[in-house]
Every structure is written in structure tokens, then in C-alpha cells.
C-alpha positions in Angstrom: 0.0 0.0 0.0 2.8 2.6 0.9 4.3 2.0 -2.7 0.9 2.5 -4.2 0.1 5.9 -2.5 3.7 6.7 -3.0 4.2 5.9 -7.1 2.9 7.6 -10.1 0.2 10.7 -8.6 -3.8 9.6 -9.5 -4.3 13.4 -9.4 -2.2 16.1 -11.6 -0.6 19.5 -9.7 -2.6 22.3 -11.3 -0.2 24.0 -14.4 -1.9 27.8 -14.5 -0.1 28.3 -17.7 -2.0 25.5 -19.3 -5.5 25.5 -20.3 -8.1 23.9 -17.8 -10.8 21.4 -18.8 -13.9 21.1 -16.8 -16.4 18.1 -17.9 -20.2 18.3 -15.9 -22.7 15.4 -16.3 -26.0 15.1 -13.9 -28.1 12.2 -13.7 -31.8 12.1 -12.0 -30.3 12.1 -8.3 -26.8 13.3 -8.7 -24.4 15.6 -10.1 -20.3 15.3 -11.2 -17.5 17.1 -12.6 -13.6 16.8 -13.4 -11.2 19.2 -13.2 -8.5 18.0 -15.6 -5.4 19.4 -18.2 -4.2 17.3 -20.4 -6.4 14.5 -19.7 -5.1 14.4 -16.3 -7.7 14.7 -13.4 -6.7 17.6 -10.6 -9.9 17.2 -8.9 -13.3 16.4 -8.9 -16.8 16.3 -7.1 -19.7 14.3 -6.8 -22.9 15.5 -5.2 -26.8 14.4 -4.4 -29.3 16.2 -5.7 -31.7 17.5 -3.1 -35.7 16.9 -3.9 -36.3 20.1 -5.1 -33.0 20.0 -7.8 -34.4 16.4 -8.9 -37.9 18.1 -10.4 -35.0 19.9 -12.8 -35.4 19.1 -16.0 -32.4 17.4 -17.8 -31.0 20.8 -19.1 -31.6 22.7 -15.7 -29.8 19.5 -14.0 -26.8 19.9 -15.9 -26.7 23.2 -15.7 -27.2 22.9 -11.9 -24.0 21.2 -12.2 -21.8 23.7 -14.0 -22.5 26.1 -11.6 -21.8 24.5 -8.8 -18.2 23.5 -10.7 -17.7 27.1 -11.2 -18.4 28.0 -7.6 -15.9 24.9 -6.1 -12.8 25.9 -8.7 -13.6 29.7 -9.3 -10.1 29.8 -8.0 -8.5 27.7 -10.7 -10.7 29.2 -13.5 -11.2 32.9 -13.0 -7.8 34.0 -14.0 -8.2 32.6 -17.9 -10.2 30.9 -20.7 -11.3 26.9 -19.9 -12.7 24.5 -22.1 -16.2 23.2 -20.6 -17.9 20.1 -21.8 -21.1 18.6 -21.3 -23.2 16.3 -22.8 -26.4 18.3 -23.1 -26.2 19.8 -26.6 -28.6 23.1 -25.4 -26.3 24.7 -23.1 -24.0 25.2 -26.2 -26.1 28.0 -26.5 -27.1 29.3 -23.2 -25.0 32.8 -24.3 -27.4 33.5 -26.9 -30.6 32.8 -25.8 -32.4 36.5 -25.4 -35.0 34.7 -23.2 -34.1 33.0 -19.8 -36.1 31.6 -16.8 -35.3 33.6 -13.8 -32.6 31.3 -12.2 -31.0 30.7 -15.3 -30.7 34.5 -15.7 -28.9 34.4 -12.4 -27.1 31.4 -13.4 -25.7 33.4 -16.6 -24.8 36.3 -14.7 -22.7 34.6 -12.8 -21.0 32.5 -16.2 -19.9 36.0 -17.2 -17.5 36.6 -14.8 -15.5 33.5 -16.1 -14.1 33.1 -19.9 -14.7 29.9 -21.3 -16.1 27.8 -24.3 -18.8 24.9 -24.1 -18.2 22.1 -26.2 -20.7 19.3 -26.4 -19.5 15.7 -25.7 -21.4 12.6 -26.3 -22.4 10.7 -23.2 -20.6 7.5 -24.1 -17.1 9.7 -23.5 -18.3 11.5 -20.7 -17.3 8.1 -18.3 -16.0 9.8 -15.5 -18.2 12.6 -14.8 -20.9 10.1 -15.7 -20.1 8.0 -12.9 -19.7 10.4 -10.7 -23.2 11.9 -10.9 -24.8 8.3 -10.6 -24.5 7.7 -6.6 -25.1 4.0 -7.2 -22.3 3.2 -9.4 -20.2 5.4 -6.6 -21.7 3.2 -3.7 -20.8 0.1 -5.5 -17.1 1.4 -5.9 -16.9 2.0 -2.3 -18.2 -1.5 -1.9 -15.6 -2.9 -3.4 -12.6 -0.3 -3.0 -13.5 -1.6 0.8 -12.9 -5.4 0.1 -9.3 -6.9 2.2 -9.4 -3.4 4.7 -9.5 -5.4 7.9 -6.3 -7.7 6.6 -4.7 -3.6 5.7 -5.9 -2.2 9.4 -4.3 -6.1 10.8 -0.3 -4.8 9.3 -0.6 -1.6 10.6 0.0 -3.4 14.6 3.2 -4.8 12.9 4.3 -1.8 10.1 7.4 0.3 11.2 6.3 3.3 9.6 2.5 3.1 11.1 3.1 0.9 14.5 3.3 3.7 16.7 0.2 5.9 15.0 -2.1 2.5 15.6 -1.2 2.2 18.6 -1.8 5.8 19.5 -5.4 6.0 18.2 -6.8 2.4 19.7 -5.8 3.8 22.8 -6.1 8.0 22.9 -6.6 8.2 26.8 -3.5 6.5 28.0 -1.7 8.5 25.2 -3.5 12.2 25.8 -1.9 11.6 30.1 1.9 10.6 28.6 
């Protein structure tokens, strides 16, 4: 385990003078987005959709979702242009519609504080994001992410490097007097 978590990073380091990528997708309970360059991941999000959002339409859902991307990396993306990508083919357009519902109005005043162009992707390559917005196919990962823990928590009582930490937290009284 300490060579995996130590080898070749999962996530990229941000590069701020390379352009970012930010790829939404909602389903009918949740939402998900990557943060990426290069086809590297930097970060990413999954979240539940509350009742309310889940009476969204399909466009309003995934819209739902870029927003709330913005909002969690407004830090990364303010400063220059992004590519976004979604797989709902409507939002291409959201710049030039004249007519907007009251919350998208809101939604698209906030957009214009960022510079970036949306660029439709099909659904098939939208895998990450996609599985990310479905909270089923994330439980199931957990599931089995989870599988051979109790063996991992067993070598920590005999790992140099961890002995002392194991130690230290199955008994946190006797250690908070020393």
C-alpha cells in the first residue's frame, strides 16, 4: 500500500499556464465534474441532488452542475479561458438565448465573470463525470474499494512506519496523560 500511494500521482498538480478542462454530467439524483489538463484529473466532485433539484429538467440538471463546478474551482478558472464540456447539446447555447427563466438569468450572470467555451461531448465519452453523478455506481465502488481493509488495518499493529500511530489511536486516553 505505501508504494501504491507513494508511485505515479492519481491526481495532476494544477499548471496555470496550461488550459483547464472542466467536464459536468447530472443524472436524475446526482451531479459530477472533473477538473482536468491534459487528460489528467486535478480534482473532482460528486454530489446528491436534493428533492427540489431532482424536479430539474435534464437541461436545468446539468446546468445545476456547472455552476456548482464554477463555484468549487472559481479559483483555478477565473484567472483565464477553460474549455467546458457537457453532454447536453442546449447549453452550447445558453450565451445566446435573449429569453431566460429567472434562475438561469442568475445562473448566466454569474458564467460572465469567467471566460470559457462549451463544447458538447457525447455521453458514451463522458465516463468519469458520468459515474460520478450516478450515486449508485459510486456506492458500489466503495463497496468494493472496501474489500481486504480489515487484513490492511491487521499490518498496521506490525508496520514500522504506522506501529506507533495504531497504537496511538486504539488507545487516545493512556496516550492524551503521557
Amino acid at each position: 500500500m505505501k508504494r501504491k500511494i507513494t508511485e505515479k500521482p492519481v491526481l495532476a498538480l494544477p499548471d496555470f499556464g496550461k488550459v483547464f478542462h472542466v467536464e459536468i454530467d447530472a443524472s436524475g439524483v446526482a451531479i459530477g465534474a472533473v477538473l482536468s489538463q491534459e487528460q489528467r484529473p486535478i480534482t473532482y466532485f460528486g454530489d446528491k441532488l436534493n428533492e427540489a433539484n431532482k424536479k430539474y429538467s435534464s437541461y436545468d440538471k446539468e446546468f445545476y452542475a456547472i455552476v456548482q463546478a464554477l463555484k468549487r474551482w472559481r479559483h483555478y478558472l477565473l484567472p483565464k479561458e477553460f474549455i467546458l464540456y457537457s453532454d447536453n447539446h442546449a447549453l452550447q447555447f445558453i450565451n445566446s438565448q435573449l429569453k431566460l427563466k429567472q434562475k438561469h438569468d442568475k445562473w448566466v450572470e454569474f458564467f460572465q465573470s469567467f471566460t470559457f467555451v462549451i463544447k458538447h461531448t457525447s455521453g458514451k465519452l463522458n465516463n468519469v463525470t458520468d459515474n460520478l453523478s450516478r450515486v449508485n455506481f459510486i456506492v458500489q465502488e466503495l463497496k468494493v474499494g472496501v474489500v481486504g481493509f480489515e487484513e490492511m488495518v491487521e499490518m498496521y499493529k506490525d508496520d514500522a512506519d504506522f506501529k506507533d500511530i495504531y497504537i496511538a489511536v486504539q488507545n487516545p486516553i493512556v496516550h492524551n496523560r503521557s
